[in-house]
C-alpha angles and dihedrals in degrees: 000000000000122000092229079056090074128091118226102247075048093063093046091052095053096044078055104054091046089079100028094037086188135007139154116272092249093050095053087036087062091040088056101037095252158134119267087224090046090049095057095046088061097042086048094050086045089051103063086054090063107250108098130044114213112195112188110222123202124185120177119216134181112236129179111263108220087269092046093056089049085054100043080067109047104016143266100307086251085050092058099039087042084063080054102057110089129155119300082019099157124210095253092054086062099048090058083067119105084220093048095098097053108023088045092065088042102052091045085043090052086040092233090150157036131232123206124175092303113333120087119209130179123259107248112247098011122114143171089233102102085053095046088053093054085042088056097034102031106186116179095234098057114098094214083062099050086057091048095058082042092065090048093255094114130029132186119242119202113210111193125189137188113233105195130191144173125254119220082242093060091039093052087055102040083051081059085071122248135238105235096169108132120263130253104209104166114043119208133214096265095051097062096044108051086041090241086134094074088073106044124101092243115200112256109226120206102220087195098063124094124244128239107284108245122203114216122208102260135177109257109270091234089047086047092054088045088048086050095046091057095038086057094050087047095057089041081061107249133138124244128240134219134178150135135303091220108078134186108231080228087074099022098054109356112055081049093067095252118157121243099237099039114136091239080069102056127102093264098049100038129040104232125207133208093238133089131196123207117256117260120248111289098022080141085083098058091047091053084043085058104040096039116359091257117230098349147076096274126098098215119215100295116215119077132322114202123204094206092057086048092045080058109117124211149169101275116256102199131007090237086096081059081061103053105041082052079060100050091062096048109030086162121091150280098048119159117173149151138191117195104194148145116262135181132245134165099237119142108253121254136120096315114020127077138179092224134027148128119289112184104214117190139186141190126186122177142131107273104012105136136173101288087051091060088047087060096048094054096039088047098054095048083047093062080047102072097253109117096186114079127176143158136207127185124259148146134268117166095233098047134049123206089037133177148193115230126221149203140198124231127183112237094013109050132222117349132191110247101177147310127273136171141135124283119262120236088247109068093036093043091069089054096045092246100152098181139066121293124203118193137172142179121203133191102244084186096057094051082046089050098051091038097052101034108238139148101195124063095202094066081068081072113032133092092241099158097193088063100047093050092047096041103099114248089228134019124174119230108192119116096011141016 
């Protein structure tokens, strides 16, 4: 290792370290002036030529939460509602104590004491004592500690600290004597022409070493597909949708010809919320449509159809009621619309359920649109998406007939279900005078975010996890593959 190859931080590390031949980061930091990050970048630099040695040291260490410190000075809260409990001590009297809600469950969960009716006495021979020593003298190997940092009492620090020392290499360089005159790493005019450059001490740059990564301000990745999905529809010629999230029963399940009673409309499929809206002007024909299938050749869904349970108002389950009510105000072709938005459903939350996500919902009306128009489009669409396998099976959905699931096609897993498409029933366009075929379609936006970029968990779609969203490209083209 050459002297010139040094920079000059290097060369003030190892003068440094001459004297000190190994000290902790924050130690030569204060010796240099220094910071202690700063410290370890150039140890570490200096370390892969050979002449330091940095050792990471962690030591873990238990430290008081904020509730642990309130408690280190009055007690566990068992151990303060255990001082309260005297003879004749009835249930309600404990229940008056701040300490009641979480010492109560403790105390029962220890079994210190008896309940009886509704008096509460202490178990004889039984004590918090074992639990306040490990509280006051918390060691890592004691069980009553580990369930203190499992209630959150108690949490485990980790301290790490930088130990660095000097190699004989290093030594045997640093003996050769080192230049700490300070660098000149920009040169002016003057200097070069007057020559005075020849003498300066000029800063050596490493052209194989990486720069510092930098982290741009980007648009979310989720937020970027969603932003490709209604470009692509753009370009296709369609019309964009808004609305609200709030949305009347009337729009969200009845005008789609679904039943009152259906399952999707329950408590635990659909979020319900204390306001109604008023029905819209010639809500008489969907109730016909439901009772007896109104001026055409369907039967409806016989039963009752009740005006307060349709004035309900709910968080939108799908943006299909986006779609109709776009109908309804242009029941003449050619309409060719699409809403992408977030909607509400009751699912217990994993890897791939949430209770809330983006659905793209999409329709087409005009004279002569048939079936295999709706399968382009929507191999069209996934096309433009980057996924070149494309097929469709048949299924059910209340509001279309015929009706169909669509697929794609994934390398190394195989074909997965994007969404559901069919063509409106005459049902649910008759009561709004539409007289010519309708294609829809609602697709998953969360299931095209998760293949193309490559995750296995839905709710990263929706944390702040920095690190994936730093490492997450800006731009990836999807054309020709996921």
């Amino acid at each position: 290792m050459r002297m010139a190859d040094l920079t000059q931080n290097e060369k003030r590390l190892l003068a440094t370290l001459e004297k000190e031949k190994k000290a902790d980061a924050p130690h030569i930091a204060a010796v240099m002036g220094a910071t202690p990050e700063a410290v370890v970048q150039w140890a570490h630099l200096a370390q892969d030529k050979g002449l330091v040695s940095v050792e990471r040291i962690a030591t873990t260490e238990l430290a008081y939460t904020d509730e642990g410190k309130s408690y280190a000075q009055d007690g566990l809260p068992e151990t303060q509602l255990l001082r309260f409990i005297l003879p004749g001590t009835q249930l309600a009297d404990l229940q008056k104590h701040a300490a009641f809600k979480i010492g109560f469950g403790q105390l029962r969960k220890k079994g210190l004491v008896k309940v009886e009716g509704t008096s509460v006495t202490k178990v004889a021979g039984t004590s918090t004592d074992a639990d306040e020593a490990a509280l006051r003298n918390p060691a890592a190997a004691d069980p009553k500690t580990k369930e203190l940092i499992k209630r959150g009492i108690l949490q485990e620090c980790e301290t790490v600290r930088n130990a660095i020392a000097i190699t004989p290499a290093g030594l045997a360089l640093a003996q050769q004597g080192l230049d700490l005159r300070e660098e000149t790493g920009t040169l002016t005019r003057e200097q070069i022409i007057s020559g005075e450059w020849q003498n300066l001490n000029l800063r050596k740059y490493d052209i194989t070493k990486l720069p510092k990564k930098a982290y741009p301000g980007k648009i979310h990745p989720y937020q970027r597909i969603i932003g490709e999905m209604r470009e692509i529809l753009l370009d296709m010629g369609f019309t964009e949708l808004y609305g609200s999230i709030i949305q009347q029963s009337y729009w969200n399940f009845d005008a789609l010809f679904q039943p009152q009673d259906h399952p999707a409309r329950e408590m635990q499929d659909t979020f319900y919320l204390n306001e109604t809206l008023p029905l819209p002007e010639g809500y008489e024909k969907v109730k016909a449509m439901h009772i007896s299938g109104g001026d055409t050749s369907s039967t409806g869904w016989g039963g009752s159809w009740k005006e307060e349970k349709a004035e309900q108002c709910v968080l939108r389950t799908h943006t299909t009621s986006l779609s109709i009510q776009y109908l309804a105000q242009n029941p003449n072709p050619p309409v060719k619309a699409f809403a992408v938005g977030r909607v509400y459903r009751r699912e217990t939350i994993d890897t791939t359920h949430l209770a809330e996500f983006e659905q793209l919902e999409g329709i087409v009306m005009d004279k002569d649109v048939n079936f295999g128009n709706l399968l382009g489009i929507l191999r069209e669409f996934y096309n433009r998406m980057g996924f070149e396998s494309v097929r469709f099976k048949p299924s059910y959905y209340p509001y279309t007939e015929p009706s169909l699931d669509a697929e794609v096609y994934v390398d190394g897993i195989g074909w997965i279900e994007m969404g559901g498409a069919g063509v409106f029933r005459e049902e649910v366009t008759a009561p709004f005078g539409v007289k010519y075929p309708v294609l829809a379609w609602g697709l998953g936006v969360s299931r095209i975010a998760m293949l193309r970029l490559g995750l296995k968990d839905l709710r990263l779609l929706h944390k702040s996890d920095v690190a994936f969203l730093r490492e997450t490209p800006s731009y990836r083209k999807s054309r020709g593959g996921v």
